[in-house]
N, C-alpha and C positions, 0 to 999 in steps of 0.2 A: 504494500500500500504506500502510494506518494501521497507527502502533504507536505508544501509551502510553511516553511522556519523562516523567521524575516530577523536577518541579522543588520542590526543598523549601523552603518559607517556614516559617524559625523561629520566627514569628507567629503560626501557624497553628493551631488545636486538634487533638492529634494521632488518627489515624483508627485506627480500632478493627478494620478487619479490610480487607484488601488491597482490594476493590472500592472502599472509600473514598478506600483511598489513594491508589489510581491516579488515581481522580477528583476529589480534594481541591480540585486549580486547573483542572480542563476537565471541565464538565458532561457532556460530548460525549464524553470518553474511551474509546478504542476498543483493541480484541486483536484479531488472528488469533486466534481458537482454535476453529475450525471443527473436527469430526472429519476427520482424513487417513486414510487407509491407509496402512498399511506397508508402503509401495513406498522403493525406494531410490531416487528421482527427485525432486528441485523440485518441489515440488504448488504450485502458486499456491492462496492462499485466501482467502476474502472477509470481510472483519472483519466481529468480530460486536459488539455493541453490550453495555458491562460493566454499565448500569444494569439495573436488575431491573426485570423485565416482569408485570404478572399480579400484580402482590403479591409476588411470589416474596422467601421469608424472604433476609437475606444470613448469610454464615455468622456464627458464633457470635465473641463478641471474644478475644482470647488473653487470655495472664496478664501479670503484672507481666514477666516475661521474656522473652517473645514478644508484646508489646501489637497485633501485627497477624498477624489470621489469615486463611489461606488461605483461596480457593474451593472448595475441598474436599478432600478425601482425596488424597495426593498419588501417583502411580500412578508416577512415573520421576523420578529422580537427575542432572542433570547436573552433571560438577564440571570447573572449570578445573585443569591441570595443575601447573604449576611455581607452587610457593609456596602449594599449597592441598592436594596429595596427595604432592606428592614436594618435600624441600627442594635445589633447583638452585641457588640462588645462588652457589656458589663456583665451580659448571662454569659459570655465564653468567662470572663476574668475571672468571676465568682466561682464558675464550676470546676475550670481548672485547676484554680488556685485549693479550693478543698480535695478537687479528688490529688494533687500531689504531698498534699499537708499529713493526709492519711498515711502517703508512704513515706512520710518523714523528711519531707523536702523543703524548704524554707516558701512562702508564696509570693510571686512575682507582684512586679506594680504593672497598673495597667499599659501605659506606654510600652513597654514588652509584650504583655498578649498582645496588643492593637502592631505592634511590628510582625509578629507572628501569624497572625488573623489569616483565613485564607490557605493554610498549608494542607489542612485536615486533622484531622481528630491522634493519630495516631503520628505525626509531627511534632505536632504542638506536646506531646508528652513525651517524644524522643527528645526535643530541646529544650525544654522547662525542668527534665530532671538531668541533662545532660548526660545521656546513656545510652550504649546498642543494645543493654540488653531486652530481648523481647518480650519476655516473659513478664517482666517491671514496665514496658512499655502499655502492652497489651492491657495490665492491669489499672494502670491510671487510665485507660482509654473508658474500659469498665465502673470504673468510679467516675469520670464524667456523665456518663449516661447516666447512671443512678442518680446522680444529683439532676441531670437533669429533669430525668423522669418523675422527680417529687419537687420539682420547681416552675416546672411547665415554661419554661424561657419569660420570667414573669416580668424583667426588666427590660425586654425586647419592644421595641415598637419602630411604624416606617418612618421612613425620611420624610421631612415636610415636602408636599408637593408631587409624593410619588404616587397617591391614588387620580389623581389629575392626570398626570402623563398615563399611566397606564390607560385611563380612560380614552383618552385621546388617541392614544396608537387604536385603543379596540376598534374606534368610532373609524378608522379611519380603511378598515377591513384587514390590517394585520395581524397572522395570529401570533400568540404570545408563549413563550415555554418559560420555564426556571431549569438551570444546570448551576449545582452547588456542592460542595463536597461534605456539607451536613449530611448525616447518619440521614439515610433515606426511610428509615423509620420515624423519623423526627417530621420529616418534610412536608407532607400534607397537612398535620396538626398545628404547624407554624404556622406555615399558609392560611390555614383555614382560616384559623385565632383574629387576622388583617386582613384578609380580601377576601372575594369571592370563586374559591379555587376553581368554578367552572369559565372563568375567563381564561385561562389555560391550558392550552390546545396537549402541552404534555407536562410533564415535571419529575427531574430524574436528581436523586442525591447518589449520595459514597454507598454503595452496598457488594454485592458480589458479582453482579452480572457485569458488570464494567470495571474498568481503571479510576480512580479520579484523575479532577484536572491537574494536569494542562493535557495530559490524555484525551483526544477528540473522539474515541469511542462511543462514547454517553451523546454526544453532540449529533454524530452520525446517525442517530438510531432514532433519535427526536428530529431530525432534519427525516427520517422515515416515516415517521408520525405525522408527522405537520404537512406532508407532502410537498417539501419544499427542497430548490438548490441550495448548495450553500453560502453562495455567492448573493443569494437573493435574502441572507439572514443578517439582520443586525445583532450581534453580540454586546452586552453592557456590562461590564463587572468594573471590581475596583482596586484589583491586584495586580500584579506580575504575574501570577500563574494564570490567571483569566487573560491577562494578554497574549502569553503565550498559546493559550490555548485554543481564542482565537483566530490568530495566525495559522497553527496547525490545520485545526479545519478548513480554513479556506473562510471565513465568516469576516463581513465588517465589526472591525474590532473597535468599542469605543472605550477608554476608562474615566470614570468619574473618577473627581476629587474630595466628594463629600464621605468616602470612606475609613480605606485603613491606611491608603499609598496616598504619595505625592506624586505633582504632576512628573517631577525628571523621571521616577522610575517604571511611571507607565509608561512613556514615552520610549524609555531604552527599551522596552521588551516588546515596543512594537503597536502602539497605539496607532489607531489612524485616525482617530480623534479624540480629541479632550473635551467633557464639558465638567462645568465647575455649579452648575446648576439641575435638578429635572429638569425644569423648561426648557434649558436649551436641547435636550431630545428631542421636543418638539420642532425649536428654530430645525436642530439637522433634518428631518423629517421634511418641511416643508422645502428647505435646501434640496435634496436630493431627491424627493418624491416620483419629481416627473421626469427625469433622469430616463433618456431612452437607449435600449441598448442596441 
């Protein structure tokens, strides 16, 4: 399976519209983005090749605010979870910090979980105790859950502005998924708790059937769902691993600022946009919309 790694050289003159960018440093740069059906199954599919064939125009260049533009009109939504639609950091901080207290480990300050945020469950208690061992790993992973499961993420609530933009993409016939590396047993009941999960077209967390992110696996198989390319998906998270991940699938990558990263570090892993607000989802939306391919 090929998928597009965008390694950025600050050297470089910058590309004017996502086909470039992906292919800025590999001539050769490849996507999935075959047509799938909307089957709820793993489609394998066969890259397609992002240089234009035939002459074919590339899309048009953005503006000073979006300097890179989509392959076209963008038909589906995916957004990462925690630190992008809902602010969780104090429910990761709390629960981490008791499930490692239990194994005898001193409890971090938040500024540390909120650096950490994003890696998954089973990270986040490899570097809070400092240790390969797995079996001490796997165990703080266990005692997070447990706290979570008697605290129901009670400190958890969305970002000002995000039940508005979500509305708005709906209104606007895009469908909408979550890709998060929250315990996908967690993920519905969060969901539910703040929005209305049938807005939704899919919604996948960290479990067994997949890798998590930056892993496009998960991504793949809801771009199966959604009946969508990948090229036609808007991606929003708020990490380095959400950009990279992304990138690998072949997805317009955006990162917010209102998370757990700053803007230089989305940017190095491959942002093809910054917004520093919800609304400006929308501004890109309206920017790009009619975007012909």
């Amino acid at each position: 399976r090929l998928v597009p790694f965008v390694q950025l050289d600050p050297m470089a003159p910058a590309p004017t519209n996502l086909r470039a960018f992906t292919s800025l440093h590999d001539a050769t740069a490849r996507t999935l983005a075959a047509a799938w059906p909307p089957a709820p199954t793993y489609a394998k599919v066969e890259p397609v090749d992002l240089k234009p064939s035939g002459g074919a125009a590339l899309p048009a260049a953005g503006n000073s605010k979006f300097p890179i533009a989509p392959e076209g009109p963008f038909e589906g939504a995916i957004f990462d979870l925690d630190g992008t639609l809902l602010d969780t950091t104090g429910d990761l901080a709390e629960a981490c910090n008791w499930a490692i207290e239990q194994l005898g480990y001193p409890p971090k300050d938040f500024a540390q979980w909120r650096k950490w945020a994003g890696s998954g469950h089973r990270l986040l208690m490899k570097y809070s105790m400092d240790t390969d061992d797995e079996d001490l790993i796997m165990r703080g992973v266990e005692l997070k859950h447990e706290f979570d499961h008697k605290k129901k993420y009670s400190l958890t609530k969305p970002f000002d502005g995000i039940h508005s933009v979500l509305e708005d993409i709906q209104k606007r016939g895009i469908k909408l998924g979550i890709l998060t590396n929250k315990p996908e047993e967690f993920v519905e009941e969060v969901v539910g708790t703040h929005f209305d999960v049938r807005m939704f077209h899919s919604m996948r967390g960290a479990g067994k059937q997949f890798p998590i992110k930056p892993a496009p696996d998960a991504a793949f198989h809801m771009a199966a769902q959604m009946g969508l390319r990948m090229e036609r998906i808007l991606y929003v998270g708020d990490t380095h691993i959400d950009m990279q991940l992304g990138n690998k699938a072949g997805m317009y990558t955006v990162g917010v600022t209102w998370g757990t990263k700053d803007e230089p570090i989305l940017r190095e892993h491959g942002a093809h946009a910054i917004v520093h607000e919800p609304s400006s989802l929308t501004e890109l939306l309206e920017t790009f919309g009619t975007v012909a391919c």
